[in-house]
C-alpha positions as CSV (number, residue, x, y, z in Angstrom):
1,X,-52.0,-16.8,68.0
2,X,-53.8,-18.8,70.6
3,X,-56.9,-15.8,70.3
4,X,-57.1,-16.5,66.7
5,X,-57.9,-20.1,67.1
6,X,-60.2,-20.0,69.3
7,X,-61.7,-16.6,66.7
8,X,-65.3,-18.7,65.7
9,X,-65.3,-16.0,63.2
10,X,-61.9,-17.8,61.7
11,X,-64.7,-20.1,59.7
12,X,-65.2,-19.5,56.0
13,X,-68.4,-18.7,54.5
14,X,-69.9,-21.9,53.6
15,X,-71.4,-21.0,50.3
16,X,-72.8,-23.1,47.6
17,X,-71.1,-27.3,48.4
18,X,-67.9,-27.6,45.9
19,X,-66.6,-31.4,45.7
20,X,-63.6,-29.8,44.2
21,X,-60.9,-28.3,44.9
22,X,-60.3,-25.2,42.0
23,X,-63.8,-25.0,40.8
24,X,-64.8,-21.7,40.4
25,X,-61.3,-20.6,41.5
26,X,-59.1,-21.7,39.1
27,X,-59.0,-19.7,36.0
28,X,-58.8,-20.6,32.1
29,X,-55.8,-19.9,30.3
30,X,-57.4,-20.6,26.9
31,X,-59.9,-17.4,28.1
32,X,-56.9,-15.2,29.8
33,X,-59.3,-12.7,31.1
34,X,-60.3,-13.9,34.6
35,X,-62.8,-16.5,33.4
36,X,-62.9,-19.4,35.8
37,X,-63.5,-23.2,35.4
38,X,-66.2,-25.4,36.9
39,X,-66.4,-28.9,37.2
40,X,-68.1,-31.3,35.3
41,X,-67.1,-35.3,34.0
42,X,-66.5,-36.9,30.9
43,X,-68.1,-40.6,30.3
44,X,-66.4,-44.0,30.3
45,X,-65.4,-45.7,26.8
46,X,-68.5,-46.5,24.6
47,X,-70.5,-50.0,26.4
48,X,-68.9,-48.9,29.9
49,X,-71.8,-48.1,32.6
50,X,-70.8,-46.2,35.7
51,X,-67.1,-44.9,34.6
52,X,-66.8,-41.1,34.3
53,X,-63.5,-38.5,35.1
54,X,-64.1,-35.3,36.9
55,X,-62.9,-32.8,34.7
56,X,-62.1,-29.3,34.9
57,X,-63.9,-27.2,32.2
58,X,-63.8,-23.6,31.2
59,X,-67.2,-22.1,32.3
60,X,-68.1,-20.6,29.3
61,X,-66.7,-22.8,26.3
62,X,-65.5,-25.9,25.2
63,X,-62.2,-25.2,24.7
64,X,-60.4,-26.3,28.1
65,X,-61.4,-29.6,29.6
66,X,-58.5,-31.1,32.1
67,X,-58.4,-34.1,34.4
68,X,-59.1,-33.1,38.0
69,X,-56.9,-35.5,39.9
70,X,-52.9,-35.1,38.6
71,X,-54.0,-30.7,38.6
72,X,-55.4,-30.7,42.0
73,X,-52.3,-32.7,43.5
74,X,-50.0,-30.4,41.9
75,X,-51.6,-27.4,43.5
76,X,-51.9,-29.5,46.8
77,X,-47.4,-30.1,46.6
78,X,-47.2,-26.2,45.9
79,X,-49.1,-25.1,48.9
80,X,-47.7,-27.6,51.4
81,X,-43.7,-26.8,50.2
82,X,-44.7,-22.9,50.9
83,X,-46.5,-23.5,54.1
84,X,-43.6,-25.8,55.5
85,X,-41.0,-22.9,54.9
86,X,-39.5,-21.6,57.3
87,X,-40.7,-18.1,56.8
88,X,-44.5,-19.3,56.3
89,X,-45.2,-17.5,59.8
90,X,-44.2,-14.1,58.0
91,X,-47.6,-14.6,56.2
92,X,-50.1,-13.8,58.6
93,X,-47.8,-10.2,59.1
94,X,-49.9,-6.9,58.8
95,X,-46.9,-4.9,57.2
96,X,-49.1,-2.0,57.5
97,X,-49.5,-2.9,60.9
98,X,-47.6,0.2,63.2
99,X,-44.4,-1.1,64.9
100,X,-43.8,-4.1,62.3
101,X,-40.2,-4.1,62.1
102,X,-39.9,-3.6,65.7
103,X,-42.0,-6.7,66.5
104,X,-40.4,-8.5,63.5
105,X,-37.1,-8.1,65.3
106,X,-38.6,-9.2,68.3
107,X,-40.1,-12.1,67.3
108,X,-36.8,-13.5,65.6
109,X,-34.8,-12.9,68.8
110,X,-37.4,-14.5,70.7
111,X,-37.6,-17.8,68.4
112,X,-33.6,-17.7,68.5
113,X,-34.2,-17.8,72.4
114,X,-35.8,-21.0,72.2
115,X,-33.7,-22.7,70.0
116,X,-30.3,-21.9,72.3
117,X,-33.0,-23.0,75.2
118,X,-33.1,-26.1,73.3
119,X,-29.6,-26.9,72.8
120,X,-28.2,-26.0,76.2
121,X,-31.1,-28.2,77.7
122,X,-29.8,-30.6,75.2
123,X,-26.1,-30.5,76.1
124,X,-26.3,-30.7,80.1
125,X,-27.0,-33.6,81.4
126,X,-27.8,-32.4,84.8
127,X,-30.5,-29.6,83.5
128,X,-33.8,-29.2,85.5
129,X,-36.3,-30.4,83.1
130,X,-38.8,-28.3,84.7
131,X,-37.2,-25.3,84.6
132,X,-36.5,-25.2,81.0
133,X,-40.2,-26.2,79.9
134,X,-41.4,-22.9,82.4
135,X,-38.6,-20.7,81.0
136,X,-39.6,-22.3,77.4
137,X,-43.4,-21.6,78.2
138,X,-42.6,-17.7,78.7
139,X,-40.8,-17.4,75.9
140,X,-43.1,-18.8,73.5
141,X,-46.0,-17.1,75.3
142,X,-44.1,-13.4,74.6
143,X,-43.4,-14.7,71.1
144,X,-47.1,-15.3,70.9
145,X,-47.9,-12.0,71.9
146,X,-45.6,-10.5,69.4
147,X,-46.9,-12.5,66.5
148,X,-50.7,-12.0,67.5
149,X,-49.6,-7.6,67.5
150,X,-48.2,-8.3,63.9
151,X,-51.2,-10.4,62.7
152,X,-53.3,-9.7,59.6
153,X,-56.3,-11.3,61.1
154,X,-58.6,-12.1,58.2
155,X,-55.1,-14.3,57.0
156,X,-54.8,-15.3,59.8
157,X,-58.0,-17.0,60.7
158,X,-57.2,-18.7,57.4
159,X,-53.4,-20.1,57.8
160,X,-52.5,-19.7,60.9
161,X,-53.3,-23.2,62.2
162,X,-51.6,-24.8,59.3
163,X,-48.6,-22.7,59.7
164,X,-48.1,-23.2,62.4
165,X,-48.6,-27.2,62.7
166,X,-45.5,-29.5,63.1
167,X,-46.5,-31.1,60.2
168,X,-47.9,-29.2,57.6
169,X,-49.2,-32.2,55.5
170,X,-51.1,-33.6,58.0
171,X,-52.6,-30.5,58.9
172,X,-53.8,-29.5,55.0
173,X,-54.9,-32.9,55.2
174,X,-57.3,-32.6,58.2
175,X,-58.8,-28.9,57.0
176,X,-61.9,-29.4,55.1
177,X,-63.0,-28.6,51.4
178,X,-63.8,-24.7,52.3
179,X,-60.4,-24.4,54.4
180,X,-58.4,-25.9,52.1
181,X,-59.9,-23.5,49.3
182,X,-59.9,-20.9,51.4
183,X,-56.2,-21.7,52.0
184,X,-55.5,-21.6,48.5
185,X,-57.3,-18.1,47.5
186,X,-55.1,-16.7,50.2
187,X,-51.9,-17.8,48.6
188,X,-52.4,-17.6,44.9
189,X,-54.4,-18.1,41.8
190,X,-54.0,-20.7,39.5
191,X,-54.7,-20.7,35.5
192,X,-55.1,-24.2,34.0
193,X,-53.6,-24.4,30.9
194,X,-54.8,-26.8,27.9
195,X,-53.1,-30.2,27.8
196,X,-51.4,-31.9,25.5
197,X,-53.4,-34.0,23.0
198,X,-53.4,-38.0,23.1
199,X,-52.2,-39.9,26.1
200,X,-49.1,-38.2,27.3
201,X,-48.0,-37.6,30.6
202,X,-49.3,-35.1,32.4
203,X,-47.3,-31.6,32.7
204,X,-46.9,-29.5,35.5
205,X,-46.2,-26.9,33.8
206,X,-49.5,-26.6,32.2
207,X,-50.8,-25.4,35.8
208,X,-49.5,-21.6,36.6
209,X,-49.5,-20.8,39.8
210,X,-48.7,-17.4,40.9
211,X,-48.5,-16.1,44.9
212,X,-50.4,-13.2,45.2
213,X,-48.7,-10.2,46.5
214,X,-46.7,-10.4,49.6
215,X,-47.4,-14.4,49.5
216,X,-44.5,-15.5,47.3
């Protein structure tokens, strides 16, 4: 994947500066019909000065109007637990790619390779440390190889350094607004649904999120 770093073309089209994270990606559930939200802020109690919430409203009516903070952190949990699972890598596969399953295969033996590298190196106490980082090195440079062959670039240029990081919190941390929106229109779309009325604790459940295909 090392190519696909270094890809300057990885970058996202800036377009117009968003300060958060769904606007104009998220969708209205009050709509249904593909309309998305924008972002906006409600004012403080009457004789505050200064005091607003970012909201998330519906673009074209009044009718959905949701705190910012609790819904972007729940989208934020969903896409780090399916970018920390183990089969996050299978993401960036072109299935239409030709020799898929052959390289898939590959790729699997490969990574159990290392692993048994690992624990023998692990186990003997009199092992060459050397010699298992250079036979580690051409492992992981053929597993490379295989992954790169598999790759669906344009998903790629988008996950593939977060997929690959040891710690995939830190990493989503560290991409900026664009990536991380990016990121997210990659995986799935989420439809904010209205709240419930008076001061209740926020539900979960009221933001659907559904993988897009092949991303679940």
């Amino acid at each position: 994947m090392k190519h696909v770093l270094e890809d300057e073309s990885r970058a996202t089209s800036p377009g117009p500066g968003r300060r958060w994270l769904l606007s104009g990606i998220a969708r209205c559930g009050v709509c249904d019909d593909g309309t998305t939200v924008t972002s906006g802020s409600r004012g403080g109690p009457k004789g505050t000065r200064g005091l607003t919430t970012p909201l998330y409203r519906c673009r074209t009516t009044k009718h959905l109007a949701r705190g910012t903070e609790p819904i972007d952190l729940t989208v934020e949990e969903y896409v780090i637990r399916r970018l920390s699972r183990p089969d996050a890598v299978d993401l960036l596969v072109d299935e239409t790619a030709p020799r898929t399953e052959e390289l898939r295969a590959k790729a699997v033996a490969l990574r159990s390779r290392v692993r048994s590298l690992t624990d023998e190196f692990a186990d003997d106490d009199d092992a060459d440390a050397a010699e298992f980082k250079a036979a580690a090195r051409r492992i992981k440079a053929r597993l490379a190889d295989a992954e790169a062959e598999m790759a669906c670039l344009q998903r790629a240029r988008i996950l593939v350094d977060i997929v690959t990081a040891e710690d995939c919190a830190k990493a989503w941390e560290g991409l900026t607004l664009d990536r991380q929106r990016a990121v997210l229109g990659t995986l799935a779309t989420v439809t904010l649904l209205p709240g419930r009325p008076g001061r209740v604790p926020f539900d979960p459940r009221s933001v659907r999120i559904e993988p897009l295909q092949g991303m679940g």
